[in-house]
C-alpha positions as CSV (number, residue, x, y, z in Angstrom):
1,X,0.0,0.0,0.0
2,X,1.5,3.1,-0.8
3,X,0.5,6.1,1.0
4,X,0.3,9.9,-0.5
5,X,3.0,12.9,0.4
6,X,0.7,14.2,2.4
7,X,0.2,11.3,4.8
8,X,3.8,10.7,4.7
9,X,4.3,14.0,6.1
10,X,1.6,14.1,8.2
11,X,2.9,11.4,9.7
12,X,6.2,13.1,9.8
13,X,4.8,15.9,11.6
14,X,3.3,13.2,14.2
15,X,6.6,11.4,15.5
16,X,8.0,15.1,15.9
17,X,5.0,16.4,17.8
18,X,4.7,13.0,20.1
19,X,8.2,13.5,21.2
20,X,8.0,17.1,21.5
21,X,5.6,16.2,24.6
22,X,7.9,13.3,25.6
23,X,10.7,15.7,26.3
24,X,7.8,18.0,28.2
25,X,6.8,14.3,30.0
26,X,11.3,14.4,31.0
27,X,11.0,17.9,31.5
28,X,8.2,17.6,33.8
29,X,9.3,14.6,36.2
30,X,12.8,16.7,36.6
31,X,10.9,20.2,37.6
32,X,8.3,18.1,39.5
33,X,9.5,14.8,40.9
34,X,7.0,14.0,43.1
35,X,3.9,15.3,41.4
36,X,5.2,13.0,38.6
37,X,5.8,10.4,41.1
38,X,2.2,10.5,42.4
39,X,0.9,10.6,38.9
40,X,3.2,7.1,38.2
41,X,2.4,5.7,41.4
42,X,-2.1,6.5,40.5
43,X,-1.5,4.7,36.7
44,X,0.4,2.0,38.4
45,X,-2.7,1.1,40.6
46,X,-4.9,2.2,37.7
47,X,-3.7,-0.9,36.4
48,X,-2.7,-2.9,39.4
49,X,-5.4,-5.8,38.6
50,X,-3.0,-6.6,34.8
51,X,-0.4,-8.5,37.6
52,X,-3.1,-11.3,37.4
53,X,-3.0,-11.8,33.8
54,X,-1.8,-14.8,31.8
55,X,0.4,-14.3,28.7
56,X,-2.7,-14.8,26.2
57,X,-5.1,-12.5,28.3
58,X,-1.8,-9.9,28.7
59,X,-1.6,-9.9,25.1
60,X,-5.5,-9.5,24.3
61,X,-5.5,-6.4,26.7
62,X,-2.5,-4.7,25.5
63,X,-3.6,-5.2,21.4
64,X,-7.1,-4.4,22.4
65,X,-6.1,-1.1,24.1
66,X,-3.7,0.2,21.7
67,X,-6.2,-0.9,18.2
68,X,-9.2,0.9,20.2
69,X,-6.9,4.1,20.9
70,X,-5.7,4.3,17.2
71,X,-9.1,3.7,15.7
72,X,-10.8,6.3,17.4
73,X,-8.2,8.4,16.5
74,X,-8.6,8.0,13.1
75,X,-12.3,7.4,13.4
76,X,-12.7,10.8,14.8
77,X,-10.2,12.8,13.1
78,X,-12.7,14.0,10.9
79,X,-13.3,16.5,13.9
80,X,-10.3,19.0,12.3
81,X,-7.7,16.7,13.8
82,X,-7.8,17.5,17.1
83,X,-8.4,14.4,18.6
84,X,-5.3,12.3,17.1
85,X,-3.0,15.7,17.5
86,X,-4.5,15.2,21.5
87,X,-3.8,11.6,21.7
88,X,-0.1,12.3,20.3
89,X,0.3,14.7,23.0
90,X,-1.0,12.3,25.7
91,X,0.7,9.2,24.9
92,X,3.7,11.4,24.6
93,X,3.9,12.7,27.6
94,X,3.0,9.9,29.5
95,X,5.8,8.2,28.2
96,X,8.0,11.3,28.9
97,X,7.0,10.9,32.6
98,X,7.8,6.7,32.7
99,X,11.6,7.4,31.3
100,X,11.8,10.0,33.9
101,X,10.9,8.0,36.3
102,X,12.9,4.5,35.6
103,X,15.9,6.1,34.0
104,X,17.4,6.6,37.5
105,X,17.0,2.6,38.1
106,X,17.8,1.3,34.4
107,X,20.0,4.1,32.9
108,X,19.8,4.8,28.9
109,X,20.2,1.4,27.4
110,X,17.7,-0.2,30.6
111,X,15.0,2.0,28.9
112,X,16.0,1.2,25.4
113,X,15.8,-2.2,26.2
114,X,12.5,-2.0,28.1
115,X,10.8,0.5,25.2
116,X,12.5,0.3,22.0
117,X,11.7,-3.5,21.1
118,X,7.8,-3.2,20.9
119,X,8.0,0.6,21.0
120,X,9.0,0.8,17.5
121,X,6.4,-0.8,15.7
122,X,3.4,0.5,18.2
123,X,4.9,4.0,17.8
124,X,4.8,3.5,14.1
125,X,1.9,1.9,14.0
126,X,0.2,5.2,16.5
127,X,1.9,8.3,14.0
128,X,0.6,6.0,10.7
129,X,-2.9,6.2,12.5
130,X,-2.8,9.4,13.4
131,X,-1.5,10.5,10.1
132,X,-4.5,9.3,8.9
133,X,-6.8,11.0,10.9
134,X,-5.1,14.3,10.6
135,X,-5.4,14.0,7.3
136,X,-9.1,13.3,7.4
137,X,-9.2,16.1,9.5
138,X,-7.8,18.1,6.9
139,X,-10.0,16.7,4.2
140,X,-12.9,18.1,6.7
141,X,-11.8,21.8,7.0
142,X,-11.1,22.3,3.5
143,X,-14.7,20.8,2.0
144,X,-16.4,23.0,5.0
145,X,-14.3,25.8,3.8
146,X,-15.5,25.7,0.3
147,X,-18.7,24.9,1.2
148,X,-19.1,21.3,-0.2
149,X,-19.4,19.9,3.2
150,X,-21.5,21.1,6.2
151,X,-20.6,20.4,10.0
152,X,-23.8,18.7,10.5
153,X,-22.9,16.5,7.7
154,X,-19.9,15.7,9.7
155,X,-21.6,14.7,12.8
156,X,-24.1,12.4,10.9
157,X,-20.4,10.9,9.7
158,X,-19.8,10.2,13.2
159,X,-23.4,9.2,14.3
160,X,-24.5,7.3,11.2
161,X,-21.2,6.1,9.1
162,X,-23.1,7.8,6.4
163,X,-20.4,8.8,3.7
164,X,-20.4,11.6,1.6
165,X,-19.6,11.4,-1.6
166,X,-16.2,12.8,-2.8
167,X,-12.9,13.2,-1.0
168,X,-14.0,12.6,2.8
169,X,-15.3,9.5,1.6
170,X,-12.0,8.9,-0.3
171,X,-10.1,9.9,2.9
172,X,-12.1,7.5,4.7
173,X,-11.4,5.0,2.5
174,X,-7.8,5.5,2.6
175,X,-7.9,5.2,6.4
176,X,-9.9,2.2,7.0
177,X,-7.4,0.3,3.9
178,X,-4.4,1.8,6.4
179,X,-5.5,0.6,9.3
180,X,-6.2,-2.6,8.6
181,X,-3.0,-3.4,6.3
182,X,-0.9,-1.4,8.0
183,X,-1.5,0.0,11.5
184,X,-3.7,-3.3,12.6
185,X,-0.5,-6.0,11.8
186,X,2.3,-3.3,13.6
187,X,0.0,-3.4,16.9
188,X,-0.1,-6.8,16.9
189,X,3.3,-7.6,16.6
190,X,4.1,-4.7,19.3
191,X,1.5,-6.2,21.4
192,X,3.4,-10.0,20.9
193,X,6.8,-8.4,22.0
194,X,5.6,-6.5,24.5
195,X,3.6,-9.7,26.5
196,X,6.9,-11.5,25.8
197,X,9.1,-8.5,27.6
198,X,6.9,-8.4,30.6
199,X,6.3,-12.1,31.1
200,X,10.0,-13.7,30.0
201,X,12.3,-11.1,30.3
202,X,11.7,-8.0,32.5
């Protein structure tokens, strides 16, 4: 599948932005160590109950969880792009705030070993996503800018899958085709590695 020059730097513009908010994440647990430590310590109990998992159910809830965060950011980046440019900035910055935190414990190469494996293609896999939302977000704003699409129209996209014809259609198109050939395998195989990480060697 071969993806336009605008989604290719759309999803340029999304690895740059995500670790823009990574560094903010460093930034933050250095100005504010224990605000960021609270904050760790609340998502660790957040998800305190994943300790009882087995490898297959492990696996199920980290691919669930990152395919249903990626869809809905493509899904609803027909709202001008905000909502994958938002998740970009969370996920960022959460992740800023974990190497904060464990870099102390497992130095440079402990977090490259602990993030890079699985964080490669699940990173890939999120700025391909949210390439593709941002750029249905884009499609959006220009069609409502020269008057071919309505907001309501936009909302009964959201509501009703029902599909204009022409280039948000198209865009839609192109996104669903992404996601499934592209974004869909890369979460699963970050998924695989990451189970693996957390039950065989971490």
């Amino acid at each position: 599948m071969v993806f336009s020059e605008k989604i290719k730097k759309y999803t340029i513009f999304s690895g740059l932005f995500f670790f823009l908010f990574v560094l903010l994440g460093i930034l933050f647990d250095y100005i504010n160590p224990e605000l960021s430590a609270d904050f760790f310590s609340n998502i660790q109990q957040q998800f305190s109950f994943v300790r009882d998992f087995n490898f297959s159910t492990m696996f199920f809830f980290l691919f669930f969880n990152n395919t249903l965060t990626v869809f809905i950011g493509i899904f609803l980046g027909v709202l001008l792009g905000i909502i994958p440019v938002f998740f970009l900035a969370v996920n960022g910055f959460v992740v800023g705030l974990v190497i904060g935190r464990i870099y102390p414990t497992l130095g440079f190469f402990g977090v490259l070993a602990n993030l890079l494996p699985h964080g490669i293609f699940e990173l890939t896999a999120l700025f391909i996503g949210s390439a593709l939302g941002i750029n249905l977000g884009m499609v959006a704003y220009r069609e409502i800018k020269d008057g071919s699409l309505s907001v309501k129209e936009i909302f009964r996209v959201i509501k009703k899958l029902e599909f204009p014809e022409g280039n948000l259609k198209e865009g839609y198109t192109l996104a669903i085709n992404g996601f499934l050939y592209i974004v869909l395998p890369l979460l699963f195989i970050a998924a695989l590695i990451e189970t693996y990480l957390i039950f065989y060697i971490v």
